[in-house]
N, C-alpha and C positions, 0 to 999 in steps of 0.2 A: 259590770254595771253598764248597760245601755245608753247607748248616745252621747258620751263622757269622751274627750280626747286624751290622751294619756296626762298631757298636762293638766287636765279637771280631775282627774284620777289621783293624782299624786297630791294637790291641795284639800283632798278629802280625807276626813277623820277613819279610822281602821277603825270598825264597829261590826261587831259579833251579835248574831240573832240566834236565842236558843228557845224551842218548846218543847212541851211534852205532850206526846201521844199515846191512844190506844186504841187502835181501830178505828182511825180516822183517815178512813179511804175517800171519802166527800170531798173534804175541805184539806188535808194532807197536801194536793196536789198543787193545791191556787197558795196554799202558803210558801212552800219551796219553790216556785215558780216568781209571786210576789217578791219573798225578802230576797230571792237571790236576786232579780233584776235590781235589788236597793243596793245590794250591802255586798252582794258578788255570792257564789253559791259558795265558793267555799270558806266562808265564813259564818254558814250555819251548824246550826250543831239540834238534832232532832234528838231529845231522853225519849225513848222507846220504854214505855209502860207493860210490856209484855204481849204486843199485838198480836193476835192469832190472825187476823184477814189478810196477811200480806201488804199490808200499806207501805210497811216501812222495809219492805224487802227493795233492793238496789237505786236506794234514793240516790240520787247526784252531790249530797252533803251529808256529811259527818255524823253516823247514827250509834247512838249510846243505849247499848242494850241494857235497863235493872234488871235486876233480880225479882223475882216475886214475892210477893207480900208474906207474911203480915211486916212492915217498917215502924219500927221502932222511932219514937209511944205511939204516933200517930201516922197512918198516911202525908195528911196535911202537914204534919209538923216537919216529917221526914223528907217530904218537897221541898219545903222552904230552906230546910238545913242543907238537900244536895243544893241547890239552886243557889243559895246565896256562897256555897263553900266554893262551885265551880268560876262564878262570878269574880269573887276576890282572886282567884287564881288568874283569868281571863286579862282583867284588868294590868297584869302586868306586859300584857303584850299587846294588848288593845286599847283604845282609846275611849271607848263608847261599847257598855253592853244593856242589850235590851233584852227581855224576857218576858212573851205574850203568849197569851194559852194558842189554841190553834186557829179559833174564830175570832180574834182580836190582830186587825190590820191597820195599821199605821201610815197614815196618808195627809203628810202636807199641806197644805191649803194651795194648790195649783197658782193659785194668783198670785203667789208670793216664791213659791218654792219650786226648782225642779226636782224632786223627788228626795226621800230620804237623806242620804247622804250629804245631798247639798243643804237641807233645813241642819244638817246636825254639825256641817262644818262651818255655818251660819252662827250656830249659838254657842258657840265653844265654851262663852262663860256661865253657862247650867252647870250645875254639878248633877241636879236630879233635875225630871221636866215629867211631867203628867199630861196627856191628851184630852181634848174635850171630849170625849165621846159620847156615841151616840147610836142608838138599838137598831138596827136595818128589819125593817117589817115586810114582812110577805102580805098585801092584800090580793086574795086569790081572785074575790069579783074582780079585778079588774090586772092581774097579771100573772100569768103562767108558771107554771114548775119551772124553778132554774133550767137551762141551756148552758151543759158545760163548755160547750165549745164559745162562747160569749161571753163579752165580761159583766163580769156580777153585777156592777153599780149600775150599768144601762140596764138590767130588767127592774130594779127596783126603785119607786119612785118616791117611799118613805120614812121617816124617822121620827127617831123621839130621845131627845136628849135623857141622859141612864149617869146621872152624880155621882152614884158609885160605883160606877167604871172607868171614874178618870182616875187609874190609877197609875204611880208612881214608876212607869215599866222601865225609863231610860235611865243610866247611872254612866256618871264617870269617877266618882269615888266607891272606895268599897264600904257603903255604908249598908247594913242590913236591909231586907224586907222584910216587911211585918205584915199578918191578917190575911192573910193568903192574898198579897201581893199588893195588898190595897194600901196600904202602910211602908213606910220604909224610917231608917234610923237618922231621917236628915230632914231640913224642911224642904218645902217641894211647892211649885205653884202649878196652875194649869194654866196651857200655853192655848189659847182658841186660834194660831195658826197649825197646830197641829191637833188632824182629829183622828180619832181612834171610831173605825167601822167593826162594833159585833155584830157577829154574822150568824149568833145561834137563832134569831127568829125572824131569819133570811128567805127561809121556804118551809112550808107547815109540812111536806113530806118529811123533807132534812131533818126540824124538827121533831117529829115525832121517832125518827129512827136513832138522831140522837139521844133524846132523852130518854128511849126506851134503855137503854144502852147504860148509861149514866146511873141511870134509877137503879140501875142491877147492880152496877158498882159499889151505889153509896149502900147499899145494904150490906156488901164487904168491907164497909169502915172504909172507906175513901170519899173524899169529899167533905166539906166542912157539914157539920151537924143540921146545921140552917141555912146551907146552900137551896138551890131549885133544884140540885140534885135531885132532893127528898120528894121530889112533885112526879107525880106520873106521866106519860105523855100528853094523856085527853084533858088534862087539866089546863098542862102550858099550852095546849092546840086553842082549849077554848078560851084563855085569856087572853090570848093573841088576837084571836078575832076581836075578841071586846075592843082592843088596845087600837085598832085600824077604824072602826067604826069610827062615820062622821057623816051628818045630813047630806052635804053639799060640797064634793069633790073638788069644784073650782074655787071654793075660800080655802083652801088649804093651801096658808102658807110657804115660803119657801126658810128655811133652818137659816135664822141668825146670830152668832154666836153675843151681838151685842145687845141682843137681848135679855140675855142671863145674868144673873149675879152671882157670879163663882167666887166670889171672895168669900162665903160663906162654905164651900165645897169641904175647904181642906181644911182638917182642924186636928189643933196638937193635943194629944191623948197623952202627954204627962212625959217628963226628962225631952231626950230629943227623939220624941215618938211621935210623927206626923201619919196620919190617915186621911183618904177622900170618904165622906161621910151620904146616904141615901141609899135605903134600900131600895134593889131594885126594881122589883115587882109595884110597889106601891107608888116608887118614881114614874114606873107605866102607867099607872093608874090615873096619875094628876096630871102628868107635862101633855102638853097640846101634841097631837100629829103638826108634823111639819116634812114638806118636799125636800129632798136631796138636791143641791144647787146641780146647775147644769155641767157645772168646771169638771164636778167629782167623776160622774158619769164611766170616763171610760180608765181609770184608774188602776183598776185590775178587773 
C-alpha cells in the first residue's frame, strides 16, 4: 500500500479484493494496479472466466483459473455460489472481503479518507457497507477516447447517480450475496463517504467493445436474463449519448451526495434478505447529469 509507514500499515484491517474476468484487457489492468495500491497486490485474487486474449496471463496477483461452462443450474447462480463459498473461507483469515466486477472502483470520499484501507479501518463497526455509486459517462462532444497512460477520473467530467449499483460489495461477516450481488443475507446501509465509480460507460469505444463481447456471452447462458447484457452495442452507445445530453454545459452541476434520499435505496425483500433497489437503465433515464467533484479527479 502506498504512502503508509509500517506503523499505518499494521493499524489497517487485512482486506482481500476478488473479481471475475473474461477478456478484460481494458480495464483488467487500472483494476490490479487500483486495489493493489489499496489493499496491497497480494491480496487480490482475480476468478479467470476462461480468457482467451491473454489478459490474465502473468498478473502480479493470485489468478484462479474455472473451468468452462455450462455451471450448474446457472451461470449466475454458479457465481454467486463460488463467490460467496470463497468468501466464507476468506473470512477466516481476513478481516474485510470485498467483491466488485471489474468496472466497479471503490474510492473513498478524499476529503475524509486516505484511501481504501484507511476508510475500512475507519469503520470497523460495519459488518456490511454499500457505496454510493455512480455511472462515469463518456461525453465524446466534448472529451476524447480514454488515454491509458492518464488517470481515468481527470478525462471524465460526468456522472449520474445508478441506485442499483450501490450494492452490498464490503463484508466482514460470512453473510450470503444475493441477486447477483445486489442483495446480501444481512442488513446493509449506504455509506455517501464511500463512492463506487462504474466504469462500463467510461468511453463509447470501451463500450461498444465490451458490450459487444458480453452480448455474445449472454446468449451462452451467462448473465442475468434481464441484465444489459441482453442489449447490443448500438443500442447502449445510443442511450448513452441520450444520457449526456444537456442545453447548457455550464449549469451542470457538481454531484452532491446530500442531495439524495438513499433511505429509500435498500429495502428488505423478506426473512434477512436486504437488496439495493432501481433499475439501471431507467435510473439513467430520470437522475440529472452531474460533474465529478474536483477531489475525485486524480484517484486512479
Amino acid at each position: 500500500m502506498i504512502g503508509r509507514s509500517e506503523a499505518d500499515q499494521a493499524s489497517m484491517p487485512r482486506v482481500v479484493a476478488l473479481t471475475m474476468a473474461r477478456d478484460e484487457a481494458d480495464l483488467l489492468p487500472r483494476w490490479v494496479d487500483y486495489y493493489g495500491r489499496q489493499v496491497g497486490v497480494e491480496n487480490l485474487i482475480v476468478l479467470d472466466d476462461n480468457s482467451a486474449d491473454g489478459s490474465t496471463d502473468d498478473l502480479p496477483c493470485m489468478r484462479l483459473r474455472l473451468p468452462p461452462g455450462p455451471w450448474q443450474p446457472s451461470w449466475a447462480q454458479a457465481r454467486l455460489d463460488l463467490v460467496n463459498g470463497l468468501s466464507r473461507g476468506l473470512l477466516a483469515c481476513y478481516e474485510v472481503v470485498v467483491f466488485v466486477d471489474i468496472d466497479e472502483f471503490l474510492v473513498p470520499d478524499p476529503a475524509h479518507y486516505d484511501g481504501l484501507a484507511d476508510y475500512l479501518g475507519k469503520n470497523r463497526d460495519r459488518d456490511v457497507i454499500a457505496p454510493l455509486a455512480v455511472n462515469v459517462l463518456h461525453k465524446p462532444s466534448l472529451e476524447p477516447t480514454l488515454d491509458p497512460t492518464q488517470p481515468l477520473l481527470a478525462q471524465r467530467h460526468f456522472v449520474k447517480f445508478a441506485p442499483g449499483m450501490c450494492k452490498p460489495l464490503v463484508k466482514r461477516k460470512p453473510a450470503d450475496w444475493l441477486a447477483s450481488f445486489h442483495g446480501i443475507a444481512a442488513p446493509f446501509e449506504i455509506d455517501p463517504r464511500l463512492w463506487m465509480m462504474h466504469l462500463k460507460y467510461c468511453d463509447v469505444s470501451l463500450l461498444m467493445k465490451v458490450s459487444a463481447g458480453r452480448h455474445a456471452r449472454h446468449r451462452e447462458g451467462r448473465g442475468h436474463p434481464r441484465s444489459a447484457w441482453a442489449l447490443g452495442s448500438n443500442e447502449l452507445a445510443s442511450q448513452l449519448s441520450s444520457w449526456v445530453q444537456t442545453p447548457d454545459e455550464q449549469r451542470v452541476q457538481e454531484f452532491d451526495p446530500s442531495e439524495l434520499d438513499l433511505s429509500t435505496v435498500v429495502r428488505r425483500k423478506g426473512g434477512r434478505r436486504f437488496r439495493s433497489h432501481g433499475p439501471q437503465l431507467s435510473a439513467m433515464e430520470r437522475n440529472p447529469l452531474r460533474r465529478l467533484p474536483e477531489r475525485f479527479r486524480t484517484a486512479f
